[in-house]
N, C-alpha and C positions, 0 to 999 in steps of 0.2 A: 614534601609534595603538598598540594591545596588541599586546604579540607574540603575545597568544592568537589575533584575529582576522585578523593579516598574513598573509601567504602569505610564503613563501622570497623573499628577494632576486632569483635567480636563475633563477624561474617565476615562477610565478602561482596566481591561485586556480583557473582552469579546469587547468592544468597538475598544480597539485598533488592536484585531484579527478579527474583519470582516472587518475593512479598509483594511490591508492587504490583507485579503481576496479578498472584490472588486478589490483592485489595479490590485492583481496575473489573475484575470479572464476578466477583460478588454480585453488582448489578444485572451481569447479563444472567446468571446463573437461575436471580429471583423473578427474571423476567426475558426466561428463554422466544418467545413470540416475538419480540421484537429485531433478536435478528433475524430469525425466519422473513419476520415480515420486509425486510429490506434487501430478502432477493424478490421482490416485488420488481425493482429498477432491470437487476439484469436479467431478467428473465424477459417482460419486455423487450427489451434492448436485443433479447433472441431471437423472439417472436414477431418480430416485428424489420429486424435489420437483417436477418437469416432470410426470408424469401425474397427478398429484395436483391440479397447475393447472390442469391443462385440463380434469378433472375438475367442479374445482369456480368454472370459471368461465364454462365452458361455449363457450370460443370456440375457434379451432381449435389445433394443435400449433406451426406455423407463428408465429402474434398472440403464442402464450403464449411461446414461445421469445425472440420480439422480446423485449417485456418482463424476460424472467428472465436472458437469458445476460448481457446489461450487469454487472447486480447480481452476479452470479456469478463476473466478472470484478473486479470492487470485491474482493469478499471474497477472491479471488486474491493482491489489493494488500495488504489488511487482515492477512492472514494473515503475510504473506509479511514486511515491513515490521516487526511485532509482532518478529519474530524478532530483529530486530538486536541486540537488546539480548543476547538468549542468545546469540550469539556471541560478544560483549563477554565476556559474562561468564567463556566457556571461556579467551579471550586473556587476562582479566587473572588466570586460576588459573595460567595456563603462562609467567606475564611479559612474552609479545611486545606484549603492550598498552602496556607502559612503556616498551619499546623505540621503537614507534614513536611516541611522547609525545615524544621527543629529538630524533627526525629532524625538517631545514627543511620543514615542514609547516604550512598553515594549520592552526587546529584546526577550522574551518568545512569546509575541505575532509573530516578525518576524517568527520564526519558525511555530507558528503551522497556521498563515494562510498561508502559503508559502503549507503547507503538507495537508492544508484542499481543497486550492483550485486543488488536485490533486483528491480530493475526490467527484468532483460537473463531471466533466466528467466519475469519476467511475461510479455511481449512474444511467447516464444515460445508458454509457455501460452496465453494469450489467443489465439492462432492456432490451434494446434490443436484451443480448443475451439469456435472457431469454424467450423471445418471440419468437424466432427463432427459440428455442427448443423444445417451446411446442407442434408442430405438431408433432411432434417423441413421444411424450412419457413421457415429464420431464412433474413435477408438481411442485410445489414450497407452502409453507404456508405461506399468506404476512405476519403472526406476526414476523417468522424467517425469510423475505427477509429483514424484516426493521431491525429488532435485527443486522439481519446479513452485514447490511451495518453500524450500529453503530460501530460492534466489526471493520470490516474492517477502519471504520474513527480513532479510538483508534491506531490500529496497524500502521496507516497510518503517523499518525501524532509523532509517534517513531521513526519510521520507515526513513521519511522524514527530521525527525531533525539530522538522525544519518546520512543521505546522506550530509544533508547541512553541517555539522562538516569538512566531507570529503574535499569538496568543499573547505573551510577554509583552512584547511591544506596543502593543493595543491595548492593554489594560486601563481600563473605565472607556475604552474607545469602542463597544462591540462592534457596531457597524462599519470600523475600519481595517478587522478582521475581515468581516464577510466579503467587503469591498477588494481585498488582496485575496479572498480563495477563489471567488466567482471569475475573477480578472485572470487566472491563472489556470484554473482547472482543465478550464476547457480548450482553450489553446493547448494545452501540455498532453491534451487526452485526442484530440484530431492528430496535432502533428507527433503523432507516435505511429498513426497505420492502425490503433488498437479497432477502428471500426470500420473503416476504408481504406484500401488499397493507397498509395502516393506512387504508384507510379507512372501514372498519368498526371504528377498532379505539376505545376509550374517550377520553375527554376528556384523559386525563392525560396518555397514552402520544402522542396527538398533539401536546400541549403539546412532552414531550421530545424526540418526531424535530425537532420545529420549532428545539431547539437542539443538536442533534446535527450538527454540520457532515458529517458523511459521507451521512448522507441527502439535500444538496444534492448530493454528488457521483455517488450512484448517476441523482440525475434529468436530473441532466446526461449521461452516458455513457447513457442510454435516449436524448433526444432526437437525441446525436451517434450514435447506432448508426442513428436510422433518417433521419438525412442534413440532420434541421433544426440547424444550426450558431449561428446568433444567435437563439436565443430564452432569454427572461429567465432559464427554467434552466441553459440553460449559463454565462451571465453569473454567476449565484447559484454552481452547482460549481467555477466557474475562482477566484472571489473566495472561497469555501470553502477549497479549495487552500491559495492563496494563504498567507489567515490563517493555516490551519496550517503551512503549511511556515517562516514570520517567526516563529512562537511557539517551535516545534519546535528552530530554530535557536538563537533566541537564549536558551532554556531547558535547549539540550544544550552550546553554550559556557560559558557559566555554571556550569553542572555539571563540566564539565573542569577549570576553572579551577581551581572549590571543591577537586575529587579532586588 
């Protein structure tokens, strides 16, 4: 087998993904404020896109909350995941990228603790905006918060690999990083439904959420928010997931290899 996809002799691949992991949250650890400060975006995005639904859908704060906070939560993921890559990219201007390219490390490992450690401040997020909510109205079923933060770890760590691939290909390129996540983000975060409804929306734009695999994933974390666990949505977001995260991987090993 590759030494690209082994893990160390002397661990493993789970072993050698929570080192990475500790390594990647060190940072946040010594500078806990700054994920707080980046539910700055979805909170907003609450406050501001929440009466505007209820406005115009006419049901009450409570229905409309059920509905938006999931989404809201997705794009937590979305955001949050996207990033990986710009960190990459500051690690391979300062060299420690190359360093730890030499250490007994899977290279599969590199990727998904890099995408999980974006999943330890979701988790807290997703919490506190949950609780924000629940004086309005929202309810939540903790078997689907936890479910629902699994499927978001899965999607994440796809997700994440497919950022850091980016990353790789850009290198000495920043600006043609950013130019691919900006180009991307936002189309991938409308045609999900994660802030608005689509089903009013035109023929075509239906067509694209229908292949937009994150739009499975937001209808899945609605049905796990309000407690139904097997229905064919969630089956469609977990297999969503899925796919991503086997693409994500086997397109950010590859990518290492090539670099």
């Amino acid at each position: 087998m590759s030494t690209d996809i082994q893990s160390s002799p002397r661990t493993g691949l789970a072993a050698d993904t929570w080192n990475v992991l500790v390594r990647e949250l060190r940072p946040v650890m010594r500078d806990p404020f700054s994920a707080l400060f980046s539910l700055v975006q979805p909170l907003v995005f609450l406050g501001l896109f929440g009466p505007l639904l209820v406005a115009s859908s006419g049901l009450g704060a409570g229905e409309t909350l059920q509905w938006f906070v999931p989404g809201i939560l997705v794009m937590v993921a979305l955001f949050g995941t996207a990033s990986t890559g710009a960190n990459l990219l500051g690690e391979m201007q300062t060299g420690s990228h190359e360093r730890t390219l030499v250490a007994p490390l899977a290279r599969s490992a590199l990727l998904m603790g890099r995408a999980l450690k974006e999943v330890v401040p979701l988790i807290v997020q997703g919490l506190l905006i949950c609780l924000v909510s629940l004086p309005f109205g929202f309810t939540v079923s903790v078997p689907g918060l936890l479910l629902g933060f699994v499927l978001l770890a899965v999607f994440g760590i796809g997700f994440g690999a497919l950022s850091y691939s980016v990353a790789l290909a850009c290198r000495g390129r920043d600006w043609m990083f950013w130019i691919i996540h900006q180009t991307l983000i936002f189309p991938l975060m409308i045609l999900s439904g994660m802030l608005l409804p689509l089903d009013d929306a035109p023929g075509w734009m239906k067509v694209a959420a229908a292949v937009n695999p994150l739009s499975y994933v937001v209808q899945a974390e609605r049905d796990l928010f309000a407690g139904s666990l097997a229905t064919p949505a969630v089956l469609g977001g977990f297999a969503a997931a899925v796919v991503t995260a086997v693409i994500g991987l086997w397109v950010g090993i590859r990518g290492m290899r090539r670099a």
